[in-house]
C-alpha positions in Angstrom: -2.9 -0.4 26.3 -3.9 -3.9 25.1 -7.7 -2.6 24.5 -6.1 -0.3 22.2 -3.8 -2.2 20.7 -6.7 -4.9 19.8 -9.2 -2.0 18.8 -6.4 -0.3 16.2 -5.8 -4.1 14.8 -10.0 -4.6 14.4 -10.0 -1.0 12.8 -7.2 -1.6 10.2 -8.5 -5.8 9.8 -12.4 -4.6 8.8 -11.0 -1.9 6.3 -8.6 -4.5 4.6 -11.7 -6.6 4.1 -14.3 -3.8 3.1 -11.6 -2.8 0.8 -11.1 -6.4 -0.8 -14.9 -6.5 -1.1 -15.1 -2.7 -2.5 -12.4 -4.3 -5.2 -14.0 -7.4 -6.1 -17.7 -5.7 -6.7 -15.8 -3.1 -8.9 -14.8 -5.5 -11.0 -18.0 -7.3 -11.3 -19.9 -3.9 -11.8 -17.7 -2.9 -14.3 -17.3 -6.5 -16.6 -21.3 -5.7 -15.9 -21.5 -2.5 -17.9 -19.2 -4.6 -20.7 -20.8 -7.3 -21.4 -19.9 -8.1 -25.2 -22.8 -10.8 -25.6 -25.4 -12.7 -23.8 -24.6 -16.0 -24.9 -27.5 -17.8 -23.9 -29.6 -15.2 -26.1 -27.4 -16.5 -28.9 -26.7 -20.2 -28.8 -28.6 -22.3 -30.9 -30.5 -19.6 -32.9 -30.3 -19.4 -36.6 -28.0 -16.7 -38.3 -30.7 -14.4 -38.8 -31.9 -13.9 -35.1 -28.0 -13.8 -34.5 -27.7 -10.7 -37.1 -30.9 -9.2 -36.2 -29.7 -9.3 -32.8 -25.6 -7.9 -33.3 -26.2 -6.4 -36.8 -24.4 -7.6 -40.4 -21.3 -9.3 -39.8 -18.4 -7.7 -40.6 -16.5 -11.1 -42.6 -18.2 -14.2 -43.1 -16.4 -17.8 -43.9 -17.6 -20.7 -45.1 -16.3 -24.6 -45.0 -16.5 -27.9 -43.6 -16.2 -29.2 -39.9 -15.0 -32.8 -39.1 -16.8 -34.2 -35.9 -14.3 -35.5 -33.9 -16.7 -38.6 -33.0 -17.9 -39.7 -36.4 -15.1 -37.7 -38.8 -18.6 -36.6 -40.5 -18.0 -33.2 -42.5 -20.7 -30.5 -41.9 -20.5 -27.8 -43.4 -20.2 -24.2 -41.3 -20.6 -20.5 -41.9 -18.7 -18.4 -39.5 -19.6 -14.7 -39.0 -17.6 -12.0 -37.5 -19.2 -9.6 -35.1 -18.6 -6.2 -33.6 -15.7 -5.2 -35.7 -14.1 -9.1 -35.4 -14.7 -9.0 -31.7 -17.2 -11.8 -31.5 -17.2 -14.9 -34.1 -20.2 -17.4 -34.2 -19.8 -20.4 -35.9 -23.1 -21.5 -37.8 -23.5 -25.2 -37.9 -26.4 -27.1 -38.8 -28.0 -23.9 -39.4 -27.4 -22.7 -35.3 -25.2 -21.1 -34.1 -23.5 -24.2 -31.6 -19.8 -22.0 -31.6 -19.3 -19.0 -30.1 -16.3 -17.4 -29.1 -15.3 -13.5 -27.7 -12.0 -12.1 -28.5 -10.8 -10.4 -25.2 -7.8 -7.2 -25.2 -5.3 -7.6 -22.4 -6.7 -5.0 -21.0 -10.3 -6.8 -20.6 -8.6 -10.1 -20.1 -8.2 -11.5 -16.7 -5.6 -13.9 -16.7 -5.2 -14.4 -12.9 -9.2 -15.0 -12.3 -10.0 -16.6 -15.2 -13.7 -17.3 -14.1 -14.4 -13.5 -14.7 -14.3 -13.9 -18.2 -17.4 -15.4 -18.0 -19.3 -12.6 -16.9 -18.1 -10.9 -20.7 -21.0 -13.7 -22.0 -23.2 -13.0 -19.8 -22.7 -16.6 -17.9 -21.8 -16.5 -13.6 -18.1 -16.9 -12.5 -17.4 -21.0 -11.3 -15.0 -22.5 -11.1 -12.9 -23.5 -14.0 -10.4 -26.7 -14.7 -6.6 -26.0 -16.0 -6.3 -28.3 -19.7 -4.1 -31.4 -19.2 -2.9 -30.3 -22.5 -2.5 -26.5 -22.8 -1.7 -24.2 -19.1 -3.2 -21.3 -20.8 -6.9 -22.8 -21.4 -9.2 -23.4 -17.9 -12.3 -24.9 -18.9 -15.4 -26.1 -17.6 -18.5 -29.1 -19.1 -21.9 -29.4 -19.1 -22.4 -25.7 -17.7 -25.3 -23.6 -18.3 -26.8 -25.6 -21.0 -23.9 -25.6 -22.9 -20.9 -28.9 -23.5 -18.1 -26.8 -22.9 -17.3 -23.3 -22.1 -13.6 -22.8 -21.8 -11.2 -19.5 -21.2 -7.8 -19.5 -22.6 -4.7 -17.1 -23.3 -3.7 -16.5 -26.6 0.1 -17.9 -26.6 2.8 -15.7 -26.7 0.0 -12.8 -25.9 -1.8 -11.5 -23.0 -4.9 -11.5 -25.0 -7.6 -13.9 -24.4 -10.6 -15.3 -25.6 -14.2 -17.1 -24.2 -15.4 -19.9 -26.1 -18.9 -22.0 -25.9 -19.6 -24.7 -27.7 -23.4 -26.1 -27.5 -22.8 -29.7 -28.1 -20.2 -32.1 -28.1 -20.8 -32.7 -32.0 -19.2 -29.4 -31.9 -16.0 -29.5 -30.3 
């Protein structure tokens, strides 16, 4: 009876954890097939690699950024991509800002580190902002200052953003 009893709770224990795998590689395979932009294709290329690579943009703005270190004012172009979806911020004539615009349906909220995998960048793990519980961010990761995750408040939407530099935070 006991040989049973431990074979039956084996049986039902390795299927829990095939299933938990199973679900977890979904996911993966599926942000995979949706990856909105490879960022690291992007970053720090001029606007006309950026719009040979996604196409015109759709809206285009143009004004001053303050550098939080110096208060220097440079000014910025920023383009919208993929039907508003993506917006890179032109700076210095790169593009050293670049942010995706994530539905509630793409965006994970509870695993935050899989939003990564929309820009083409592997999951790690993230920090929660001192100063806002909906952003999770992480520095000096894959080349880049700052790549940070956040809910949009009072949404479920959500959004990735890179910055390239700490000029441009």
């Amino acid at each position: 009876m006991r040989k049973i009893f431990i074979t039956i709770i084996t049986i039902v224990l390795s299927s829990s954890l095939i299933a938990c795998g199973h679900e977890e590689t979904s996911e993966k395979m599926y942000i995979a097939e949706h990856v909105i932009i490879f960022v690291r294709d992007l970053a720090r290329k001029s606007e006309d690699y950026v719009n040979a690579k996604l196409g015109a943009p759709s809206l285009s703005e143009e004004g001053n950024w303050t550098v939080l270190l110096t208060q220097e004012k440079l000014p910025y172009k920023l383009n919208y991509y993929k039907e508003n979806k993506v917006e890179i911020m032109f700076i210095d004539g790169v593009a050293n800002r670049l942010r995706v615009n994530l539905t509630s349906e793409e965006f994970f909220k509870d695993n935050r580190d899989m939003n990564l995998l929309y820009i083409g960048l592997a999951q790690t793990e993230l920090f929660a902002s001192k100063n806002d519980k909906q952003t999770f961010f992480i520095n000096d990761y894959a080349g880049f200052y700052l790549v940070e995750t956040a809910q949009r408040q009072g949404t479920k939407e959500g959004t990735v953003l890179v910055v390239t530099e700490e000029k441009y935070k």
